[in-house]
N, C-alpha and C positions, 0 to 999 in steps of 0.2 A: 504493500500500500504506500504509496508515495503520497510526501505533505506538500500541503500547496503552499508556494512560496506567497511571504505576505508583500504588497505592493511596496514599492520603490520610496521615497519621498522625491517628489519633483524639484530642479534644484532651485527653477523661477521661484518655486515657493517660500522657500528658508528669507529673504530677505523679510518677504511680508509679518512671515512669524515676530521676527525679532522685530520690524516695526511697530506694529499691535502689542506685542508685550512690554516694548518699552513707552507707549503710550498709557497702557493701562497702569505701569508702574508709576508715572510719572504723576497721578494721581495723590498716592499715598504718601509724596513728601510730606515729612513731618510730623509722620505714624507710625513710619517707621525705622526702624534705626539703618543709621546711614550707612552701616557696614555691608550692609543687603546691598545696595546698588554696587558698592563694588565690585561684590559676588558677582551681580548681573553682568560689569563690565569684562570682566574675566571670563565669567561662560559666554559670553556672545563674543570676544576674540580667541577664545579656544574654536568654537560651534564655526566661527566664522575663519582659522584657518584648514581646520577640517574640510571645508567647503571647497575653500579652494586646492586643496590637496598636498597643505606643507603639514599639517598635522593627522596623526592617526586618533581613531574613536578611543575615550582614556578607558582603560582596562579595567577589570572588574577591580585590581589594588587601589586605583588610584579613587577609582569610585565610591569605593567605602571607606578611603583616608576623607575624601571631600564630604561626604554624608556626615559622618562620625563629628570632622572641625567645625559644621556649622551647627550640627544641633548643638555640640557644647556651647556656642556663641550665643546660641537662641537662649540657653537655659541657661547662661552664665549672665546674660544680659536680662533676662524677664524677670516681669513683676505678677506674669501668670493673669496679666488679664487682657481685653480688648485686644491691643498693638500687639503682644505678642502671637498671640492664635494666628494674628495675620499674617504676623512676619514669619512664621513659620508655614504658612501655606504659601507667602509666596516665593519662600527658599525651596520648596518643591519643587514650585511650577520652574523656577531658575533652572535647579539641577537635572529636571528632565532634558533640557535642551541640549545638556554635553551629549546623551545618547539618543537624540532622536533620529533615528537613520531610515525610520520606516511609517509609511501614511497612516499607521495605528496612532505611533508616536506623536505626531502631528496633532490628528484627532487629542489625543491625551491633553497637550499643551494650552491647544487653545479653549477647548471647554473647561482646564485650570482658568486661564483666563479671566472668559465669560464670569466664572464663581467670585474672582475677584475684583473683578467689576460691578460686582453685586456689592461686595464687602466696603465699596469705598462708601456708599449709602450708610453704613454705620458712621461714620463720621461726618460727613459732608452730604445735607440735604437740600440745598440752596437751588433753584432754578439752573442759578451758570453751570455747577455740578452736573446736573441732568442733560443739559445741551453738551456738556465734555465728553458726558456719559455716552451720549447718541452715537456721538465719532468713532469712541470706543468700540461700540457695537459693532458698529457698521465698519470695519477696518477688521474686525472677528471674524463678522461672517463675509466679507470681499476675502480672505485667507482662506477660507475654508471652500469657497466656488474656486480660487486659483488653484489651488491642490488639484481639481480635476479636471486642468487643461493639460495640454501636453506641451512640452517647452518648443513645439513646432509652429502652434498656433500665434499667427500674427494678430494683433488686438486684443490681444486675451486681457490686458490689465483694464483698458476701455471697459469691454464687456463684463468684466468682475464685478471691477465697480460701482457699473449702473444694474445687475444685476441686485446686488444686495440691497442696493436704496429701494428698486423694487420689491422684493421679499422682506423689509420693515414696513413698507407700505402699506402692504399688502394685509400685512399683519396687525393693522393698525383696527379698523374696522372692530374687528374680534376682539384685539386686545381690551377695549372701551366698554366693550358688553360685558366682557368676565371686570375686568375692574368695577364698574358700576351695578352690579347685578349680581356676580357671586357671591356666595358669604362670606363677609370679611373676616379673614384670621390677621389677624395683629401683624404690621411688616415688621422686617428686621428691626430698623431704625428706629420701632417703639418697643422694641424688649428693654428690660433694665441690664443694659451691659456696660460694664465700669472700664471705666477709661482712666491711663493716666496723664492725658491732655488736662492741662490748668485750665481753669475754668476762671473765669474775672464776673465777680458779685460780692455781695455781703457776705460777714462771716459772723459767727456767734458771738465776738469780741471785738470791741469798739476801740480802734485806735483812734487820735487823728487825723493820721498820716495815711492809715487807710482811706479813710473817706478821701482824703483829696485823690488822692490816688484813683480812685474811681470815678472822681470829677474828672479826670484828665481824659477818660475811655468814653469813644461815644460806641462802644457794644452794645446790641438789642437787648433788654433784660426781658420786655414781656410785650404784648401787647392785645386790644382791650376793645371787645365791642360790645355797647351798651346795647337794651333793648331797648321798646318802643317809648320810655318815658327818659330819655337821652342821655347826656353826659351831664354828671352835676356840676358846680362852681370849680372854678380851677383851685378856688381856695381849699375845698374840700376834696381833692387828690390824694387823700395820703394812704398810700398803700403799704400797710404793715407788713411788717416778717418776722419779727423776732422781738421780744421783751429782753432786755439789760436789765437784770437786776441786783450785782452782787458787784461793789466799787471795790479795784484794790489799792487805790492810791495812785496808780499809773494809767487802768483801763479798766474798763464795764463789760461783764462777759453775761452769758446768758447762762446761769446755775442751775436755776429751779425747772425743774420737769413737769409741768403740769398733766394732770389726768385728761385724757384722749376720749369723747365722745365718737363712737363709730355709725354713720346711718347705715340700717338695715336693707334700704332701697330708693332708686333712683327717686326725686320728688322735682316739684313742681312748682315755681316760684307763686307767690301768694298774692292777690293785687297791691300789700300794705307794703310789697317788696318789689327794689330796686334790681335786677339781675341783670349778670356782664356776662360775657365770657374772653376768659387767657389764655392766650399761646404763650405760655414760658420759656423762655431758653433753659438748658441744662446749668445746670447748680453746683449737682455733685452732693447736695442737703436734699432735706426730707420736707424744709417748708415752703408754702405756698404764699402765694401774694393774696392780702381781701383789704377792703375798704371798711372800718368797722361802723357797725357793729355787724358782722357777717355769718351768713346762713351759709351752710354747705349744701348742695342740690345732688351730689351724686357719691353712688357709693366706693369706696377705697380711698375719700378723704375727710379725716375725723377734723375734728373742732374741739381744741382744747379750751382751758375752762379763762387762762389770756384771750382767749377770742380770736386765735389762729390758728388757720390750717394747716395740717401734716400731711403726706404722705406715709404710707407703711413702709416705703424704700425710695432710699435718694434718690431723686430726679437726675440722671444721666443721659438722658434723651430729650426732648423736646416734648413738654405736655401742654396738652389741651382741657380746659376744663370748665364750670360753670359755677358761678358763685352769685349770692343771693345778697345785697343786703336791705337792715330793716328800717324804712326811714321811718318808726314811730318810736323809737325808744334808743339811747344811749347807750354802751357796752353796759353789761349787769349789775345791776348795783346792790348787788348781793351785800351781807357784811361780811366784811375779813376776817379769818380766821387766825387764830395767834400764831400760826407757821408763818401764814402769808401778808400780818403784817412786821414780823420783826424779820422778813426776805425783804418787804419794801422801804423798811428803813434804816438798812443795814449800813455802817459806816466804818471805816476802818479808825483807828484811834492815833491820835496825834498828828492828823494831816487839815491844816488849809483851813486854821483858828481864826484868820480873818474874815475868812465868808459866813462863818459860824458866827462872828460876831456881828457881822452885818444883818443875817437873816435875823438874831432875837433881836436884832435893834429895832428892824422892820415890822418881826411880832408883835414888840411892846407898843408900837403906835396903829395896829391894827385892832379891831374890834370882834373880827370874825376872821378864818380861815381863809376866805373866800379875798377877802379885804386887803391879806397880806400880801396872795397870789400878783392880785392885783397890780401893789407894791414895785412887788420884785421884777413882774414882767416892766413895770414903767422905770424901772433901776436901768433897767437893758436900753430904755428906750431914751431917755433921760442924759446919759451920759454918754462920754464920745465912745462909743464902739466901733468898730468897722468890720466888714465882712472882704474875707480875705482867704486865699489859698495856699499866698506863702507868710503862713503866721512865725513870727519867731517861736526859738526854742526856749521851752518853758523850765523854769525849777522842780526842785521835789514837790514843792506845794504848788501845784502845776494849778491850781482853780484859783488861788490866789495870788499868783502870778500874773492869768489873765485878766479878773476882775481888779487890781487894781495898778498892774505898769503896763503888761502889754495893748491888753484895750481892743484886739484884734486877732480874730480866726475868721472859723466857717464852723455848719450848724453843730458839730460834735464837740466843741467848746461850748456851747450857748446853753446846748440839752442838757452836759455830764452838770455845768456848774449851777444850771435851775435844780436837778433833779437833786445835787448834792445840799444845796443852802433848804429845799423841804424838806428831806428829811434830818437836817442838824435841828428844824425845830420842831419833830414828831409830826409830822405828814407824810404817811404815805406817798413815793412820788417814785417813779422806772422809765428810764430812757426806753425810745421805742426806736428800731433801726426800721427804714423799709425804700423808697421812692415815694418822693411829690412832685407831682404835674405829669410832665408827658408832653408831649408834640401831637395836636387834635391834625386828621387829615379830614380836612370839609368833604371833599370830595367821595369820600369811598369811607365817611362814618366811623373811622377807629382811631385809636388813641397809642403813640408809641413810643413807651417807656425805655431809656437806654441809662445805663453807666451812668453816667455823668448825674442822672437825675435823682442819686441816693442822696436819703436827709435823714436826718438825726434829729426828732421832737419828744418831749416830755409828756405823757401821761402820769398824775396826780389825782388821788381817792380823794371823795368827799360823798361822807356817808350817805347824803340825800338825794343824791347823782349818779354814783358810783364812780368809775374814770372817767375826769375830763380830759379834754387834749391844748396842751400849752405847747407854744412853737414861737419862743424866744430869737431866734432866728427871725420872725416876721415883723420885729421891734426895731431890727437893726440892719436889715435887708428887707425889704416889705417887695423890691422889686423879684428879688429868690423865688417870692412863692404867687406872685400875680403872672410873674413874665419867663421865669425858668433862671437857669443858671448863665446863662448867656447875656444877658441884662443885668444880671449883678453885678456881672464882674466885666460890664461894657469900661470902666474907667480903669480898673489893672491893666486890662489886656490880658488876664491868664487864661481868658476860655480856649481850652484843648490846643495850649500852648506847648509846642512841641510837633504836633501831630497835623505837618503840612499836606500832607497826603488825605486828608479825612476830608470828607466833602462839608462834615459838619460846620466844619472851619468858617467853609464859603457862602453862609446861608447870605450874605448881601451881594452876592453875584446872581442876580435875577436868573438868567436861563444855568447856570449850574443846579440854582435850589431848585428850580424848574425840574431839571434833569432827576435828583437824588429824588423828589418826593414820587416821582413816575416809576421809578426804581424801585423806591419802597411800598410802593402799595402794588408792585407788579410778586414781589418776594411773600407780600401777605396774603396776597390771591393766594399764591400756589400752595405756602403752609396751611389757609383753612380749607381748600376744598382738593388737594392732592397731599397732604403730608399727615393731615388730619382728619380724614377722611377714611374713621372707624366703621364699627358695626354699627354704633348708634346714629353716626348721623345717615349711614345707609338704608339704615330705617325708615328717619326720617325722610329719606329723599324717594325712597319706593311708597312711602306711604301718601304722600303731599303729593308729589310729582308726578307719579306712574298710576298710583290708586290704587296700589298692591297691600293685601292685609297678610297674607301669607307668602314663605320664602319657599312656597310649592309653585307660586306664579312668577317667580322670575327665575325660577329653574326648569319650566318651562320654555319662558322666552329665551335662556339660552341654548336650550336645545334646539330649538327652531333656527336660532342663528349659525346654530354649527349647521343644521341640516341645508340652510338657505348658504351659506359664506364654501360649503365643501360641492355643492351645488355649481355655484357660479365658478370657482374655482376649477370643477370638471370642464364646465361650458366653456371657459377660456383656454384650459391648456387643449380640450379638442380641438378649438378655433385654430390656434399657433400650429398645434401637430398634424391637421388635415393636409391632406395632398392638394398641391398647388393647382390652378388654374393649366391647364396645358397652353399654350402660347399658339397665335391663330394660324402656326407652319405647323407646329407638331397635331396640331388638330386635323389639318389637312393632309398631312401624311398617314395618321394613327388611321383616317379614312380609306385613303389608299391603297393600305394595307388588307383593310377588313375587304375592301371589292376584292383584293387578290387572292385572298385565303378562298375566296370561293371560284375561284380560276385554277385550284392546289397550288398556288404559290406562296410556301409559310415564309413566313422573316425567322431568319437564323440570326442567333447571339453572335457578334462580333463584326458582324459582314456591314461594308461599305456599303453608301447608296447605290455606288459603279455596280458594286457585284450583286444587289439587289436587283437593280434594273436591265443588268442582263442576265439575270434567270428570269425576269419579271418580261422579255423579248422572246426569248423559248417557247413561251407561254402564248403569246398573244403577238405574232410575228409581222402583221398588219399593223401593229403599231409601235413597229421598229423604230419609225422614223421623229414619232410621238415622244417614245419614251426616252430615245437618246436625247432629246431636246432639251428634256424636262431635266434627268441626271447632271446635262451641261449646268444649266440653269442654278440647280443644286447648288453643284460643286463650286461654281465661281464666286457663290453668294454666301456659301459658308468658309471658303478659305480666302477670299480677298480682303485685302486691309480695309482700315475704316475710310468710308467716305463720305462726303454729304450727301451720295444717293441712293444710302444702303436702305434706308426708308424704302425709297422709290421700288429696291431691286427687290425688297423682299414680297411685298405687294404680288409685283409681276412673278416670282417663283408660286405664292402660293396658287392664282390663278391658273398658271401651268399644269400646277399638280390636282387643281378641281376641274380645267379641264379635260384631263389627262384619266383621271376616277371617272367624270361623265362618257367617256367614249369606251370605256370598259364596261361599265354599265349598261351602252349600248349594244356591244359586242355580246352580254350573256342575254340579252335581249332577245 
């Protein structure tokens, strides 16, 4: 029994390969570690003097030296999560290419590929991505149709590559119906898979330096579309994230863990209730953004008893979500409990005796709680402050530093030193970290919070209230929270100094800001109805749109569309694969033929018109004189060069030949 040799690799092919894989690599800058590429570059001038035939296929020694050096590099170098899975698949797909010598091999390489052109979607979900992605594709499968030309074919790269754009095309139709109509299972890109790409946002602890630091960043933090009762006051922006509540002299971290309410089931905003919904960026944390006092609407995010949303696992992907809040009542004004008020008035000892003497001085000329609040926020207002980014470097007694030489920060000085002078005189008080304001787009109704727009404000208990919200900051900057952070610091000049490349820079270049705001609502299309675009809103879209109550009626319609789409697909390759038109000579010969078959004169494989037409004289000797004419006729008209009056000539042969067929016709007559 003899094996069948398996097919060749074509050699036109190997360049394509290695184009398309260095394409698809070229992706993952940044994810993966850099030692990979020059793996690649080694295997594609090995692969590639092999080709040309200065190097031989490396042996199986060398094979498993090279296997053995890189996984230790994979595992010497990993942290076991995201990027390395990657880099290890794509150290595969690398290493197949030293021994690809056969059209299996090939096969192998680029469906690795394909896989990993899938993988870069766990990272990079953006629009631009996706159009990189398409090239991808299409340079995948143009390699995969070049493979089965033969290196004789002229135009083959031509017709590759308009082949493939056709076979995405093609594929397009169908695609649109199983995306919009099968049942959605969750894509890659929303699993929780942990990366260790830096993520830039809030963190549990409140530095300075932080905050400014993320005034510098104009990255997307979230962004926000209201329902039908609209966007409220820009004053009222402030979207929480976290309670501060434990000072240690230097910074306000987030201690206390509060107990986690879990809804049982999806619910359904109330008329008394204001509802948004967020597209988040990834965190790397477990909480969410709300407006308080906030309702949760769906299930897998609880509501702790601070009046903030969690997740059960940190956000590493991009979530989507819906939040309710109540506009008839204020966060709970439960009373505190003696954990939770000696958490809210916690003070470290021996630090920042000045501010401590100012707040009871304040006290002792106020008459009520309410009165002293009052006080201290006009202390801010009252005296020269200024808001600023680059604040000087403070002392130990870093609040009484600022409160009385330096005079100047931004809002994470304003919050820690309110929050610290209430509680030196027994009031409850907890800085609150989160974003205020956002950039409104009139146009296309959403709201988009970035970086730059994190603030630091004071929430303060008063038994008959519960938490109010004080935002010392709008004493001393009022422009910060009517206008953004770009207004405030219109006279430093520090907004997103540094950062000449960011178009946020240029919002006073009319057609650039033109340009960015078309940009950004082209990016938030695609996250809420392609990136976001779950089982539930699929639901809702069969159910509004289509009029579908069950997921039996649109597995229906796609069965009909497979049956209609492989349908039409027969009809067309029949159409391309039918036999051609015969041409108005060979119709008239294919004629002359059939009168002679009935004369016994068969046409024999291989034979000249000459040697046809004179057995075609044997036969019909009368019209010797006929048929020699007609063969002349023929002959001169299929072997003479081109001329202007080969038109002409060929007219007058096929006549010859019908009237050549009518006089034989006469003859069995």
């Amino acid at each position: 029994m003899t094996t069948k040799e398996p097919l060749s690799l074509p050699r036109h092919a190997l360049p394509w390969v290695l184009l398309s894989q260095s394409y698809v690599l070229m992706q993952l800058v940044g994810h993966i570690p850099y030692w990979i590429y020059a793996l690649f570059v080694l295997a594609v001038g090995w692969r590639s003097l092999t080709h040309m035939g200065r190097l031989s296929y490396p042996n199986s020694y060398i094979k498993a030296v090279v296997v053995v050096a890189t996984s230790a590099a994979i595992i010497a170098t990993s942290r076991f999560d995201l990027e390395s899975a990657t880099a290890f698949l794509v150290a595969a797909g690398i290493l197949k290419l030293l021994e690809m010598r056969h059209l299996k091999d090939l096969y192998v390489v680029v469906f690795l590929n394909f896989f990993i052109q899938g993988i870069v979607f766990l990272f990079e979900q953006s629009i631009g991505y996706f159009l990189i992605a398409l090239i991808g594709v299409w340079l995948l499968i143009s390699t995969l149709v070049l493979a089965h030309y033969s290196d004789s074919q002229k135009g083959r790269y031509k017709r590759t590559t308009k082949m493939a754009a056709q076979l995405m095309l093609l594929s397009l139709p169908m695609m649109l119906v199983l995306y919009f109509l099968f049942p959605r299972i969750g894509p890659l890109w929303g699993l929780t898979l942990q990366s260790n790409k830096a993520l830039t946002g809030l963190s549990d602890q409140m530095n300075p330096a932080d905050i400014a630091e993320l005034s510098q960043s104009a990255e997307l933090a979230f962004r926000v579309t209201f329902d039908k009762q609209g966007i409220p006051a820009r004053q009222e922006l402030y979207w929480r994230a976290l309670v501060l509540d434990h000072y240690t002299g230097r910074q306000w971290r987030a201690q206390h863990t509060p107990q986690l309410q879990w809804p049982m089931n999806d619910q359904e905003p109330t008329p008394e209730q204001r509802s948004y919904e967020i597209i988040q960026e990834a965190t790397g944390q477990n909480w969410l953004f709300s407006m308080a006092p906030a309702a949760t609407l769906e299930r897998g995010i609880g509501i702790n008893e601070q009046g903030l949303l969690r997740t059960r696992r940190p956000v590493f992907q991009r979530k989507r979500y819906q939040v309710a809040q109540d506009l008839t009542e204020a966060l709970p004004a439960k009373q505190l409990s003696d954990f939770e008020r000696r958490t809210y008035l916690q003070l470290p000892k021996g630090y920042n005796p000045k501010a401590q003497a100012l707040a009871q001085e304040l006290q002792q000329q106020s008459a009520t709680e309410l009165e002293l609040l009052d006080k201290l926020m006009q202390y801010f207002y009252q005296q020269e402050f200024s808001y600023t980014l680059k604040p000087q470097i403070l002392g130990k007694n870093e609040i009484d530093d600022f409160l009385f030489n330096t005079k100047a920060g931004f809002c994470a000085h304003y919050a820690g030193a309110l929050t610290f002078m209430a509680r030196s005189v027994g009031i409850p008080a907890r800085v609150v970290a989160g974003y205020q304001g956002g950039e409104w787009n009139e146009t296309e109704q959403y709201l988009t919070v970035r970086q730059y727009d994190a603030h630091a404000w004071v929430e303060i208990w008063q038994p008959e209230f519960g938490w109010l919200r004080y935002d010392p900051t709008a004493m001393v900057a009022a422009d910060r929270i009517e206008f953004g952070l770009e207004q405030a610091l219109a006279e430093e000049g520090s907004f997103m100094e540094g950062q000449l490349f960011s178009m946020q820079k240029y919002k006073s270049v009319a057609w650039l800001n033109k340009l960015r705001i078309s940009l950004d609502t082209i990016n938030y299309q695609w996250q809420r109805w392609v990136l976001s675009y779950d089982n539930q809103r699929q639901k809702g879209f069969l159910e509004k749109v289509l009029g579908f109550n069950h997921w039996q009626q649109s597995l229906y319609i796609i069965a009909a569309s497979f049956i209609v789409f492989f349908l039409i697909a027969s009809v067309l390759l029949w159409w391309r694969l039918r036999a051609a038109k015969p041409s108005p000579f060979i119709q008239a010969w294919q004629k002359l033929q059939t009168r002679a078959k009935k004369l016994g004169v068969q046409p024999k494989t291989g034979e000249t018109v000459t040697q046809y037409c004179n057995r075609l004289i044997q036969a019909c000797p009368q019209h010797e004189a006929l048929i020699q004419s007609t063969a002349q006729q023929i002959n001169q008209w299929l072997y003479q060069d081109d001329s202007p009056d080969d038109k002409a000539m060929q007219e007058a042969v096929i006549e010859s030949i019908k009237h050549l067929t009518k006089q034989l016709s006469v003859q069995k007559g």
